[in-house]
C-alpha positions as CSV (number, residue, x, y, z in Angstrom):
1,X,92.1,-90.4,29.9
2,X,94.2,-90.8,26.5
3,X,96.6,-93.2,26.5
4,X,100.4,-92.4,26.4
5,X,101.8,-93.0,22.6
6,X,104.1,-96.1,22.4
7,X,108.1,-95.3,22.9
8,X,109.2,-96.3,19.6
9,X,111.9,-98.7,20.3
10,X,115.4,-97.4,19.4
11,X,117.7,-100.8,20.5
12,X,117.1,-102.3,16.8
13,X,118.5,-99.7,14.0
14,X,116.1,-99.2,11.0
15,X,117.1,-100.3,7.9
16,X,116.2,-97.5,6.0
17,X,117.5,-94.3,6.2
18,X,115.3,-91.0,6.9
19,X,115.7,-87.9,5.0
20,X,115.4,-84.6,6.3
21,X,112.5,-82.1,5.6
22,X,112.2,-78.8,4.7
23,X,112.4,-77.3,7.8
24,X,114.9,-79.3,8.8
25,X,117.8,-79.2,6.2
26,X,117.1,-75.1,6.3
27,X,118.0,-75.0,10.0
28,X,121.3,-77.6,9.0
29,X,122.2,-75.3,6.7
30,X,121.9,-71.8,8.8
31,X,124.4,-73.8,11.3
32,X,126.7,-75.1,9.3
33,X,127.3,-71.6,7.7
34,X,127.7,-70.4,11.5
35,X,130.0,-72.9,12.0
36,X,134.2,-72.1,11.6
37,X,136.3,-75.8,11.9
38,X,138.8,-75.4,14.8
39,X,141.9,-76.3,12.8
40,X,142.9,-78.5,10.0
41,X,142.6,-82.0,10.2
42,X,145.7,-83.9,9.8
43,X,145.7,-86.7,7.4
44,X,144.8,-89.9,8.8
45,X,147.7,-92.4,9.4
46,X,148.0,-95.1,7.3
47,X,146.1,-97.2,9.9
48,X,146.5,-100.2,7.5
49,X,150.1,-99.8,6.7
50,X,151.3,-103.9,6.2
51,X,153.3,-105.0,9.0
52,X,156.7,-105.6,8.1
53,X,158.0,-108.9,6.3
54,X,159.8,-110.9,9.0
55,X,162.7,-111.5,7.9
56,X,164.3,-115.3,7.7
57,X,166.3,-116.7,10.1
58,X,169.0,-117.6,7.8
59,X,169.4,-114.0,6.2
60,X,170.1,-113.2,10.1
61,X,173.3,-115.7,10.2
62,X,175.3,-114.4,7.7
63,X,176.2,-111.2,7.4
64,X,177.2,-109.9,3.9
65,X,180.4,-108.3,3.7
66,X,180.6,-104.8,2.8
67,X,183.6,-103.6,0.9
68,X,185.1,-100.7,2.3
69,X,185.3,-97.6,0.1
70,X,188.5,-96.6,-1.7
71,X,190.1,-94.0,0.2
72,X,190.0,-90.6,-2.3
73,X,193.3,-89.5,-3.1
74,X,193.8,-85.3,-2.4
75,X,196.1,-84.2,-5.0
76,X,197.4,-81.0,-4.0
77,X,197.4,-77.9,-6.0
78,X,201.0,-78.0,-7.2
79,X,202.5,-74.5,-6.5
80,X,204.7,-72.4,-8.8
81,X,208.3,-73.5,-8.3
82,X,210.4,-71.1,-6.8
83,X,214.0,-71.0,-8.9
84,X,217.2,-71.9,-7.0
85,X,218.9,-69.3,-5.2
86,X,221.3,-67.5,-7.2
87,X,225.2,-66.1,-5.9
88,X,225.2,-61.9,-6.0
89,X,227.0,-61.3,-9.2
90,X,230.5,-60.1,-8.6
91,X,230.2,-56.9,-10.3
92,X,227.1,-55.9,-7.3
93,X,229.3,-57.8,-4.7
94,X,232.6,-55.4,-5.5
95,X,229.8,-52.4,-6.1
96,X,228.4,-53.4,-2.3
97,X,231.7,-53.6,-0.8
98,X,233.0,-50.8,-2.0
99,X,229.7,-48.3,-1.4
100,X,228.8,-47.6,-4.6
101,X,225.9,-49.5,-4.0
102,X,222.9,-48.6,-1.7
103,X,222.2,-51.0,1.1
104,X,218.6,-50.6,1.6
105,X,218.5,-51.6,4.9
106,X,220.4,-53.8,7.9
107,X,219.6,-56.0,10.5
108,X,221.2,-57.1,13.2
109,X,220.7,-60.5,15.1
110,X,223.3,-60.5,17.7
111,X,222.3,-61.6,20.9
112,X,218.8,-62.9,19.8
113,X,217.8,-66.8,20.1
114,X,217.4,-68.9,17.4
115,X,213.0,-68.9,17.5
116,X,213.1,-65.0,17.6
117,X,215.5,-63.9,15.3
118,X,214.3,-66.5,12.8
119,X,210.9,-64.5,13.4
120,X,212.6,-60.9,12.8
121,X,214.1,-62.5,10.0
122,X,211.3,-63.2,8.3
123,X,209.2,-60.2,9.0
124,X,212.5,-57.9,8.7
125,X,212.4,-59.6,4.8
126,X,208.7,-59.6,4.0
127,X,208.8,-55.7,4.7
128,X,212.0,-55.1,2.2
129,X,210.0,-57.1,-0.3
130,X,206.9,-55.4,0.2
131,X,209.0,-52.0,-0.2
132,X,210.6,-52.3,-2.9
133,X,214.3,-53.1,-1.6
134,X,217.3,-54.6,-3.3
135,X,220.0,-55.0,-1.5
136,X,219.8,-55.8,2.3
137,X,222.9,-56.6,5.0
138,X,222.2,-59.4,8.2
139,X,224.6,-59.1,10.5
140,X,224.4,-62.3,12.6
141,X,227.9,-62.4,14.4
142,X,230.7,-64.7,14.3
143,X,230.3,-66.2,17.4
144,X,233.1,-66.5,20.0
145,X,236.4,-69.3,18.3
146,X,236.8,-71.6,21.4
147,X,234.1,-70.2,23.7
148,X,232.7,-72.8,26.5
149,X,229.2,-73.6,24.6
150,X,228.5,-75.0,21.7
151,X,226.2,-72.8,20.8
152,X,228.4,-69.8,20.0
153,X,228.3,-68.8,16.4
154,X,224.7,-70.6,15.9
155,X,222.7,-67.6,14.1
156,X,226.0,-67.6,11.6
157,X,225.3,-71.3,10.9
158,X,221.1,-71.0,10.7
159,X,220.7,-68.1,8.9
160,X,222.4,-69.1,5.3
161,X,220.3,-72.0,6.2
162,X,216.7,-70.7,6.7
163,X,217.3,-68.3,3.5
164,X,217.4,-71.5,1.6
165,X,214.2,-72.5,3.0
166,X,210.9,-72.1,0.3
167,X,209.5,-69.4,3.0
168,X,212.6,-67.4,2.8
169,X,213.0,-68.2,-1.3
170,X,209.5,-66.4,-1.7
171,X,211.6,-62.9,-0.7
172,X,215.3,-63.7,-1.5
173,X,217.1,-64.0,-4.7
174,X,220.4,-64.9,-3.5
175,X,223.0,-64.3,-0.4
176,X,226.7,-64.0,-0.1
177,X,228.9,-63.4,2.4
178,X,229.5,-59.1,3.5
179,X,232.9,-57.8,2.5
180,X,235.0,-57.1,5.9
181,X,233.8,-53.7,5.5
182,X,230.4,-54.6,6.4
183,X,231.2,-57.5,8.8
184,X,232.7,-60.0,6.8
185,X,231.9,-63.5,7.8
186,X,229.2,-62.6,10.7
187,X,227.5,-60.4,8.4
188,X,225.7,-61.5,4.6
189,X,224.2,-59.7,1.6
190,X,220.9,-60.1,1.0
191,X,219.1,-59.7,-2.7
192,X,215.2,-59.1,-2.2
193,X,213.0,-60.5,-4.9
194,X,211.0,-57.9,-6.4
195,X,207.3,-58.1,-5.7
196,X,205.2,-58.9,-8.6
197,X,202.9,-56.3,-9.4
């Protein structure tokens, strides 16, 4: 009867390392040619990274003042000035009065409030300016002398007044009062401002 071969004992590691034979770096090498990784291995994390510096107790105490940043100034585009409204000449006032000048077109804002007919106004003006006009009439009313409410004769008093506005000065040239042909004090002559072009 042979006797078994001693189990080589595998608790202590050897100290010198075995190399592969023949045979056996062949086979590693058919494998590892088999072999495809599974994915890309991330780069390790910096497992040594150095803990942060505490940081003193006194640096803790007293905060350090921050100065706040200057507010920035927005300077604002300045925008062409718009020249001053200018009377109708009288020569075009008599010419108007007297039809031998075209009125391009009329309005009328009787019986409107205050919020719509400055709307119409507007719109009413933006068109004759977009068209071409010169000469246009708004007839606003006179309002009832000695009616009960105040408000009587209010379009009379806002319109001159929202034609002087730099909305209004963008499409007007000037306004007077209409001849009592064309309505006299409730009614006004409009110049349109030519559109640049």
């Amino acid at each position: 009867m042979k006797r078994p071969a001693p189990i080589p004992d595998l608790s202590a590691p050897s100290r010198r390392k075995r190399t592969l034979s023949e045979e056996e770096r062949a086979l590693w090498e058919s494998v590892a040619k088999q072999v495809k990784p599974l994915r890309k291995r991330s780069s390790p994390a910096k497992a040594h990274a150095a803990p942060p510096e505490p940081v003193p107790h006194h640096a803790l105490a007293k905060p350090v003042p921050v100065k706040p940043a200057a507010p920035v100034k927005v300077v604002p585009t300045p925008r062409p000035q718009l020249p001053p409204l200018a009377p109708i000449g009288r020569r075009e006032r008599a010419k108007l009065s007297r039809g031998r000048q075209d009125i391009d077109a009329r309005l009328d804002l009787h019986g409107m409030t205050q919020t719509r007919a400055h709307r119409v106004l507007f719109g009413f003006l933006q068109r004759a300016h977009h068209d071409g006009l010169t000469f246009v009439l708004v007839i606003t009313g006179k309002g009832k002398v000695g009616g009960e409410s105040a408000e009587r004769g209010v379009l009379r008093r806002q319109v001159p007044e929202w034609l002087s506005l730099p909305e209004f000065r963008a499409l007007v040239v000037g306004f007077e009062e209409a001849s009592i042909g064309h309505g006299g004090g409730g009614a006004l002559y409009v110049r349109v401002r030519r559109a640049r072009g």
